[in-house]
N, C-alpha and C positions, 0 to 999 in steps of 0.2 A: 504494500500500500504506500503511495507516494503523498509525503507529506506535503504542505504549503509550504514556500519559503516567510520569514514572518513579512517579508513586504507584499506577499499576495494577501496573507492574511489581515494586513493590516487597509490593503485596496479596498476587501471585501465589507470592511468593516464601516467604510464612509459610504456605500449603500445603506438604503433600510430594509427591512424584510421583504414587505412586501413585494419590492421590486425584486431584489432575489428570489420570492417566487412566483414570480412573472418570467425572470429569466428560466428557472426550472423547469418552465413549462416547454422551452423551443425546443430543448434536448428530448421530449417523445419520450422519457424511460420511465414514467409511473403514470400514475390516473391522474388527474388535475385535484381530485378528493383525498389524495395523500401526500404521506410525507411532512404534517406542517400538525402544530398543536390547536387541538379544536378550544375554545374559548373557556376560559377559568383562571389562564394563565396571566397575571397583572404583576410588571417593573413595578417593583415599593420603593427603591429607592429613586435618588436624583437627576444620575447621571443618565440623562436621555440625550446628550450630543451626537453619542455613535454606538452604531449595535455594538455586542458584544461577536466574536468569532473564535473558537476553538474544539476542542478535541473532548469529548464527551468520558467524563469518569463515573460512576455509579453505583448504589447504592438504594437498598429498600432500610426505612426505618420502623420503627414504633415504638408508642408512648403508653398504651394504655395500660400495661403490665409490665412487671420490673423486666429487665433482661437477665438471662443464665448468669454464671460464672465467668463463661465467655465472652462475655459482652466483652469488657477492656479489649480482648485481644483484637477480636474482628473489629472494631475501631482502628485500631494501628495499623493492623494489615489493610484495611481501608485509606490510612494515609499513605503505608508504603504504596498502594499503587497510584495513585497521586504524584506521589513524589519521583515514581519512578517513569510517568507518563512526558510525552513529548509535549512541551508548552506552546502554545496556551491551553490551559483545563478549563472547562465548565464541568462543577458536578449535578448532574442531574437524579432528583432521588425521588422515589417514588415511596409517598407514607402509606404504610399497607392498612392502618387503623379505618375502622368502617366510616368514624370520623374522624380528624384529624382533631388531637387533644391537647399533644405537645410539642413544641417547636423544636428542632434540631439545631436550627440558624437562631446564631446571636453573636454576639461582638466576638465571643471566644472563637468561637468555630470558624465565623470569616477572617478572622487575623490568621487564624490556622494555617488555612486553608492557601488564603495568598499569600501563604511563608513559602506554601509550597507549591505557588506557578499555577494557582488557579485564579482565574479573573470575576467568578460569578455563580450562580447557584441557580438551575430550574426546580421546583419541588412540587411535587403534586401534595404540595401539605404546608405547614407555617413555617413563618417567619417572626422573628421581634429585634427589637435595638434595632431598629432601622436606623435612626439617626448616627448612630452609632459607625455601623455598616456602611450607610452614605460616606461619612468624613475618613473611611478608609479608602471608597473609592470600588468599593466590592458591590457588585451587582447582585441583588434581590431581586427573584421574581419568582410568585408566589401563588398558587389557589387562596392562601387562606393569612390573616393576621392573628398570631397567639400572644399569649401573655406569660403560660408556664413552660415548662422543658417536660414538665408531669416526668413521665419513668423515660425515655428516648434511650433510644437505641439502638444498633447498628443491628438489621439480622441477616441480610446478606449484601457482600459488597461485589464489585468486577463482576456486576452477572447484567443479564437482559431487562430494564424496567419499561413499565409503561408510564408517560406522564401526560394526561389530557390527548389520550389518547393518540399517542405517537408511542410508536414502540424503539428504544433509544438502547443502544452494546454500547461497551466500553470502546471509543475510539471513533464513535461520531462525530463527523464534523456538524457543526451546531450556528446556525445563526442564526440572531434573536435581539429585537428591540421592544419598543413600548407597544406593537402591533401582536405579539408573539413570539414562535420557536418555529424553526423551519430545517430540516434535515439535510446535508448535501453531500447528493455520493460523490465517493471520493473518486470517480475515474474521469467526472467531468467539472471537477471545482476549479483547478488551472484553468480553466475556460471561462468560468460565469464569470468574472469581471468585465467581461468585452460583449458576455450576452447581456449585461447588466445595462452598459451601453447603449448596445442596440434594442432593447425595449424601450428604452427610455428618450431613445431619438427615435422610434414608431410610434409614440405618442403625440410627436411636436405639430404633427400636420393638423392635430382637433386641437391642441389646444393654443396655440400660436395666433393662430385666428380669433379665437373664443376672449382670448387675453386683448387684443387690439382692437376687437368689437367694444368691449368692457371700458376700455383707454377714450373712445371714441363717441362713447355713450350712444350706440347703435343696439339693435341685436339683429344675430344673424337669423336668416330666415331656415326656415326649415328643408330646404333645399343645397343651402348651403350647408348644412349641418349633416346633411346624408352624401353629400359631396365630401366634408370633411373626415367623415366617419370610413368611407369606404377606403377614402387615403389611410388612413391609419390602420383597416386592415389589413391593408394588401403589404402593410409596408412589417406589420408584425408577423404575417408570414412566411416574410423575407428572410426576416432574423433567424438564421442557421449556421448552428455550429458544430 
């Protein structure tokens, strides 16, 4: 598997989601209904400038009863893979609790965490110390806001989770802003920066017009508007890589 260099990663990262999945869609390789997190998933923290972009770590937890013996360990072996992963990490963890009770994220865990070359956190379960988390710079995004840690615990880590219904392996490449999480395989992600591009200049023929109609204080007629619209599909058709 061919990693990013961090300057692709860092290309992909001045996109927002959405357009990278718009570009996902020229490459033909899933359903246009997959690949992307279905809605629950909300940025708590601040830093909404630039998505976040990295390599997928993971992790199931729970809160509502104590954990084994075990627990410490499979904690650490959950860091070692972290620490042993290619950066940038996002870890994404799925709370297996029927409800979500206890939070795993808090000031400790995101300082941890970005000791060890992860830049953010998807959880299908809570979060708290956001402010906290903000002023580190650590990315929260979150189904749910908690207040206790209640029993939390590690009960498997480096496996298969689901979160908001994307199914996410250790080593996912991940992109994800204030819209979402969106999955990219890895044999065409060297590429989507330029399909990112070209969606996004198949867009200008409707909206270029729309904008200097607005300037103008006109509106365009309905004729112009299916004029403008056919421009734009033909030209997003185009976009192939």
């Amino acid at each position: 598997m061919d990693r990013l260099t961090v300057e692709q990663l860092k290309e992909l990262s001045c996109f927002d989601t959405p357009t990278v999945c718009n570009a996902l869609e020229t490459f033909n390789m899933r359903l246009f209904t997959e690949g992307f997190m279905i809605p629950g998933m909300r940025l708590r923290t601040e830093n909404t400038n630039k998505a976040i972009v990295g390599y997928a770590t993971t992790a199931k937890i729970s809160a509502s009863k104590p954990g084994g013996i075990e627990s410490n360990e499979k904690l650490l072996s959950y860091y070692e893979t972290i620490r042993n992963s290619v950066e940038p990490t996002i870890a994404v963890i799925q709370d297996i609790d029927p409800t979500p009770i206890g939070s795993f994220w808090g000031e400790v865990q995101a300082t941890v965490h970005k000791s060890l070359g992860s830049i953010g956190t998807l959880t299908q379960g809570g979060v708290r110390d956001i402010n906290d988390c903000n002023r580190l710079g650590f990315h929260l995004f979150s189904t749910e806001i908690l207040v206790s840690h209640a029993y939390i615990h590690v009960e498997d880590y480096n496996c298969e989770v689901e979160v908001c219904g994307l199914s996410v392996s250790p080593g996912d490449l991940i992109h994800a802003d204030m819209h979402g999480a969106v999955k990219i395989p890895h044999e065409i992600a060297h590429r989507l920066a330029d399909a990112c591009r070209g969606v996004i200049a198949a867009e200008l023929p409707m909206i270029e017009p729309c904008r200097k109609a607005m300037e103008l204080g006109i509106k365009p007629s309905i004729d112009e508007l299916r004029d403008m619209r056919a421009s734009m599909v033909k030209k997003r058709k185009e976009v192939k890589w």
